[in-house]
C-alpha positions in Angstrom: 0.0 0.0 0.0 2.5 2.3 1.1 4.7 1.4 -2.7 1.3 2.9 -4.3 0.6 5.9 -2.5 4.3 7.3 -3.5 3.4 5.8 -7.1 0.2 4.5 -8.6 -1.8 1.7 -8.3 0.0 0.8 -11.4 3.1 0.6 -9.0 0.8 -2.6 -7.8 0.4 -3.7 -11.0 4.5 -4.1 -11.6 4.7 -5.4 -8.7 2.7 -8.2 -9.5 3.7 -8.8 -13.0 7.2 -9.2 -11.9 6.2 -11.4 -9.2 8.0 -9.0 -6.6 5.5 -9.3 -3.6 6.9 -12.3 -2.2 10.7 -10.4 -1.7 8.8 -7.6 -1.1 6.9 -9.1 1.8 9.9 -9.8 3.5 11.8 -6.9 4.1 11.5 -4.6 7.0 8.5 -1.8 7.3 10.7 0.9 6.4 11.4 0.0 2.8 8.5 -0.1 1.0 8.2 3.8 2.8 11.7 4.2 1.4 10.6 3.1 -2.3 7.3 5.4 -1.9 9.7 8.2 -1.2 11.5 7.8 -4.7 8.3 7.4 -6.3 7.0 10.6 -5.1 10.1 13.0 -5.4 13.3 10.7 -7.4 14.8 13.7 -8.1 17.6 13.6 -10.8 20.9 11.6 -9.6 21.1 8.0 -8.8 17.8 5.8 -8.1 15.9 9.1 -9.8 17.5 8.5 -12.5 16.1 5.4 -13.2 12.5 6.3 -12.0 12.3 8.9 -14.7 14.3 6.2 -17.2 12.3 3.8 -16.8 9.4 3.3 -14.1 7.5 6.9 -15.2 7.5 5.8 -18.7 6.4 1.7 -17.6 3.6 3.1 -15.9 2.4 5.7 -18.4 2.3 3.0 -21.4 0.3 0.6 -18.2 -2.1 3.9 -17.9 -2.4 3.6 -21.5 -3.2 0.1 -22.9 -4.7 -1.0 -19.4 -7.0 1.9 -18.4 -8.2 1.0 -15.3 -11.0 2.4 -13.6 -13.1 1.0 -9.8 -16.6 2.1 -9.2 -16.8 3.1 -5.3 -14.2 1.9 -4.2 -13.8 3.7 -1.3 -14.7 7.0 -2.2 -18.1 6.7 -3.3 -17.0 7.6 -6.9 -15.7 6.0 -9.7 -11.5 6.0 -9.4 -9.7 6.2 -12.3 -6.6 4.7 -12.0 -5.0 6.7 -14.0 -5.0 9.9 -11.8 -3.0 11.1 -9.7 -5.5 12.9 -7.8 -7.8 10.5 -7.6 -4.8 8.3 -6.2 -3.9 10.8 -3.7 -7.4 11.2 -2.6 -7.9 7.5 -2.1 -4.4 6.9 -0.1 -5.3 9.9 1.9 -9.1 8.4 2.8 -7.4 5.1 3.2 -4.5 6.1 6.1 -7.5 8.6 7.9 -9.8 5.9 8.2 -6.7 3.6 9.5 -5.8 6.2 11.8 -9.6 6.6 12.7 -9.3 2.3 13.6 -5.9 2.3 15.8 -7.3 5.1 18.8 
């Protein structure tokens, strides 16, 4: 979840394809924050590099040919997929309504 808030739920969708959840379900809490971090801001050295080499252009061609869109799902809307505000809006309900659960 965390991988997808700093990215897309496209982010999901590589994840998947490359059949990274397994690893990824292994390491420690703070990674998948770390990777969400990149997503959000790579800036333009080093690991940004290669997030605006190659994952930003992955993910828009996914946006493209697999245009996917959810009715209601947790917003009471539709949620396309393929925006970034409606991702934002649906991470942000998500982690409040978390929050709301653990106090």
């Amino acid at each position: 979840m965390q991988i997808a808030a700093g990215g897309t739920i496209y982010s999901l969708v590589l994840i998947v394809g490359f059949n990274m959840h397994w690893t990824l379900s292994r390491v420690g809490s703070r990674e998948p924050w770390e990777v969400a971090k990149v997503l959000r801001d790579p800036g333009t050295g080093g690991v940004g590099a290669l997030v605006h080499a190659q994952i930003i252009p992955t993910i828009v061609r996914l946006c493209q040919s697999l245009p996917l869109t959810f009715p209601g799902l947790f917003l009471k809307k539709i949620f396309d997929c393929t925006s970034l505000k409606d991702a934002d809006r649906l991470f942000n309900s998500v982690e409040l309504k978390l929050n709301s659960l653990t106090q």
